[in-house]
C-alpha positions in Angstrom: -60.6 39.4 4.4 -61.9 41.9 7.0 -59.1 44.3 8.1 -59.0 45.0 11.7 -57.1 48.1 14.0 -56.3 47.1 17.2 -55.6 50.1 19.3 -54.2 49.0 22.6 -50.8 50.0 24.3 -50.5 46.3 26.2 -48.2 44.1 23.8 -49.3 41.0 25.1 -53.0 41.7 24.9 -52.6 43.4 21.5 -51.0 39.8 20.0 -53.7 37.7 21.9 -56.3 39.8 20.0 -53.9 39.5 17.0 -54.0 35.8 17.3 -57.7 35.0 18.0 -59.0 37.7 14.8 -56.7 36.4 12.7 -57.4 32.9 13.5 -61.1 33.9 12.4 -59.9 34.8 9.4 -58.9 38.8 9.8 -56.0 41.1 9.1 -55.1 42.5 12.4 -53.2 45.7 12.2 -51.9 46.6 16.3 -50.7 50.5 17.2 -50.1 51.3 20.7 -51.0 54.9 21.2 -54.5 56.9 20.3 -53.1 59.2 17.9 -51.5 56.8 15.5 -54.5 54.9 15.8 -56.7 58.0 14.7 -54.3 58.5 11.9 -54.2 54.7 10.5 -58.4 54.4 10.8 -58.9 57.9 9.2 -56.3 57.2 6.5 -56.3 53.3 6.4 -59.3 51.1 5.1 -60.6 49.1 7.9 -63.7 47.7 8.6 -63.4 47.9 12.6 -62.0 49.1 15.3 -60.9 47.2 18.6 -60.1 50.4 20.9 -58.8 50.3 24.3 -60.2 53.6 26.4 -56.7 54.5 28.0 -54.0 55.1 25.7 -51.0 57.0 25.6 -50.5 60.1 23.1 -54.5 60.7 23.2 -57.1 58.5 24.5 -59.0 55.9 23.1 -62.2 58.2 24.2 -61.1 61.2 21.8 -60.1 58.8 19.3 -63.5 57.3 19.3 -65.1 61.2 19.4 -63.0 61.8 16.2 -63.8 59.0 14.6 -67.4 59.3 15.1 -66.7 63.0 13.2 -64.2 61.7 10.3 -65.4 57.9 10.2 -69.0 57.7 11.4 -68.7 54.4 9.1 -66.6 52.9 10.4 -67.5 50.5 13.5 -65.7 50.9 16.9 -65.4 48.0 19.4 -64.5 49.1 23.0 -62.2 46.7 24.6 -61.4 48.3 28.0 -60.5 48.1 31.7 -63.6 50.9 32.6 -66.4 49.0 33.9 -68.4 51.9 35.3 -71.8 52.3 33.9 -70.9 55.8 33.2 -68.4 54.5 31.1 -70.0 52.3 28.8 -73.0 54.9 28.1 -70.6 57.7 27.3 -68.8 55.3 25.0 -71.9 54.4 23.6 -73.7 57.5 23.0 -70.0 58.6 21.3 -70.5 55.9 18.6 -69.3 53.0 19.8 -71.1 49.9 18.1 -70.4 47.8 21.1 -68.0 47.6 24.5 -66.4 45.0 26.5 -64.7 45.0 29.8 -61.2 43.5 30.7 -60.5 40.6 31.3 -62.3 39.2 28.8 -63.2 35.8 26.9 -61.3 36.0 23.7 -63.8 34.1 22.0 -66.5 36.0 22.9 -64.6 39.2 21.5 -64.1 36.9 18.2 -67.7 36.8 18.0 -68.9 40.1 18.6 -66.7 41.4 16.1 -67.7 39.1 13.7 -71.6 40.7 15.0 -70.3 44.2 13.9 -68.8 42.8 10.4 -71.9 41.0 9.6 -74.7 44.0 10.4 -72.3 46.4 8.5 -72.5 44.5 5.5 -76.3 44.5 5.5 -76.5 40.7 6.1 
């Protein structure tokens, strides 16, 4: 069963997201604040990250620059508010696998994080 972090300091987003991945058939972990998120995806063994840009402790964009320097392995799914262009290139070009704006369609965050699972295993 694919483990998932959720890194997103809205409680009632962070269970939707909950609900729908492990409805797919995930284990959904959910931490509310950048730096607890770096901590559990550097230490923990996920196979992706869902990661909100604007966190509290430290954001979801120098989570996703660490990551790309301790965990370049591990897949990063941007699920943000920031719709700017500017945004979603700099979030790219950090290592993010893929990004989507709020609000979004659950289902179709379902499906691209099954996407990421897939292509990581080679299929």
């Amino acid at each position: 069963m694919p483990r998932i972090l959720v890194a997103d300091d809205d409680d009632l987003l962070g269970e939707l997201v909950r609900f729908k991945l492990e409805a797919a058939g995930h284990d959904v972990t959910i931490l509310g604040d950048g730096a607890a998120a770096l901590d559990a995806a550097c230490s923990g063994d996920f196979d992706l990250v869902v990661l909100d840009a604007m966190m509290p402790v430290m954001s979801g964009s120098d989570v996703l620059r660490s990551l790309a320097d301790e965990r370049p392995d591990l897949p990063v799914l941007m699920l943000t508010s920031r719709k700017a262009q500017a945004d979603v290139l700099a979030a790219l070009k950090a290592g993010a696998r893929d990004y989507l704006t709020k609000p979004f369609i659950p289902d179709e965050l379902v499906a691209r994080v099954g996407t990421i699972l897939k292509s990581g295993r080679g299929d």
